[in-house]
VOGU-3710 file (C-alpha; in Angstrom, 3 decimals, decimal comma):
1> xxxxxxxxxx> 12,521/-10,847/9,422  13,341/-8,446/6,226  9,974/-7,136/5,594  6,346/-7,661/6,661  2,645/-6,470/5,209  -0,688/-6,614/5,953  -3,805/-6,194/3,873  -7,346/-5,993/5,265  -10,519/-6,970/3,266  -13,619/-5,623/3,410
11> xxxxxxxxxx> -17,060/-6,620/2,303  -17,374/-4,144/-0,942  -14,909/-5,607/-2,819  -11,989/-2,814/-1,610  -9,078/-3,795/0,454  -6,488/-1,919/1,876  -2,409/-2,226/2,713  -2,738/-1,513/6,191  0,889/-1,821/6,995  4,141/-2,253/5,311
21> xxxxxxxxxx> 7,590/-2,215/7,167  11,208/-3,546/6,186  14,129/-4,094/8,434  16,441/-0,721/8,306  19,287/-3,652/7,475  17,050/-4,796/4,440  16,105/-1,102/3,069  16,605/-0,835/-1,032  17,012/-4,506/-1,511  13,796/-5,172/-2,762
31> xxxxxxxxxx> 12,219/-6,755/0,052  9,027/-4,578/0,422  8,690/-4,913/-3,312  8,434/-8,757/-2,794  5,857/-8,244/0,202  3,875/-5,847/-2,029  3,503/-7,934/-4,906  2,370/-10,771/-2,294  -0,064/-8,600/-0,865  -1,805/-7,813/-4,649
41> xxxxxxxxxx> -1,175/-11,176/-5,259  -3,823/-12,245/-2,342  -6,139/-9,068/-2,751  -6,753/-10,208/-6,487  -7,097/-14,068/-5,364  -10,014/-12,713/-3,171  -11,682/-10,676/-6,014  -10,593/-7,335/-4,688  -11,820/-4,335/-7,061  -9,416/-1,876/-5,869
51> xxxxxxxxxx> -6,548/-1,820/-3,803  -5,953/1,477/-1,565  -3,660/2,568/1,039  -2,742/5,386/3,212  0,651/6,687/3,967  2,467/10,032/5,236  4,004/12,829/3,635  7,195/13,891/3,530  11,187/13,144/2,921  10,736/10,482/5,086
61> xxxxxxxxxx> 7,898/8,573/2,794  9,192/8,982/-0,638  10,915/5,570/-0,614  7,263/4,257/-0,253  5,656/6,054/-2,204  8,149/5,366/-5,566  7,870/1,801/-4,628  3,387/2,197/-4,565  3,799/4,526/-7,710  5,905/2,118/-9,569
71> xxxxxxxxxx> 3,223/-1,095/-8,981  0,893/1,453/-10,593  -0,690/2,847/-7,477  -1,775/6,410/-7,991  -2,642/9,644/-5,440  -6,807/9,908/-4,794  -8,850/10,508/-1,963  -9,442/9,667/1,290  -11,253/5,887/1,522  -13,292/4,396/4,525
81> xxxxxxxxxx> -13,218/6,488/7,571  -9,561/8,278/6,886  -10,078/11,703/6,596  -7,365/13,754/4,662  -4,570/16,101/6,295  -1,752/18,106/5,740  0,591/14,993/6,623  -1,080/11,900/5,119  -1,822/11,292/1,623  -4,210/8,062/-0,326
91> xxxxxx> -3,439/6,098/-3,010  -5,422/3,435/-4,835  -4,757/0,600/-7,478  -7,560/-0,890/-9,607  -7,012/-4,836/-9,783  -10,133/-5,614/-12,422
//
């Protein structure tokens, strides 16, 4: 498997990427791109307002975050019952 996602829905209209992972052997090839265009793909099929995830901070976490900043996701605050830290960071994409 290259690369795998999940996306959870709730009630209000907001969903969230609750995980996102690519094979080290498929890093940079565009695989989590693919998985994260399927995963807005779905959120907007089910009428999702906004699309929000959270992630760390760090060297480690910058390949993520270029890939959520270049879909248009953009830094906010903390959603649902994540509360906000010195290592974790929130960012949200409006679908309508």
């Amino acid at each position: 498997m290259a690369s795998i996602g999940a996306l959870k829905i709730t009630e209000d209209g907001i969903a969230e990427v609750k995980s996102m992972r690519t094979h080290p052997d498929f890093l940079r090839m565009g695989a989590g791109a693919v998985v994260l265009e399927t995963i807005i793909a779905a959120a907007k099929r089910h009428g999702v307002q906004c699309l929000s995830l959270e992630t760390g901070s760090g060297p480690a976490f910058e390949p993520a975050l270029r890939l959520y900043q270049r879909r248009g996701f953009v830094k906010g605050k903390a959603f649902g019952s994540y509360v906000s830290g010195e290592f974790n960071q929130f960012l949200h994409l409006e679908l309508m």
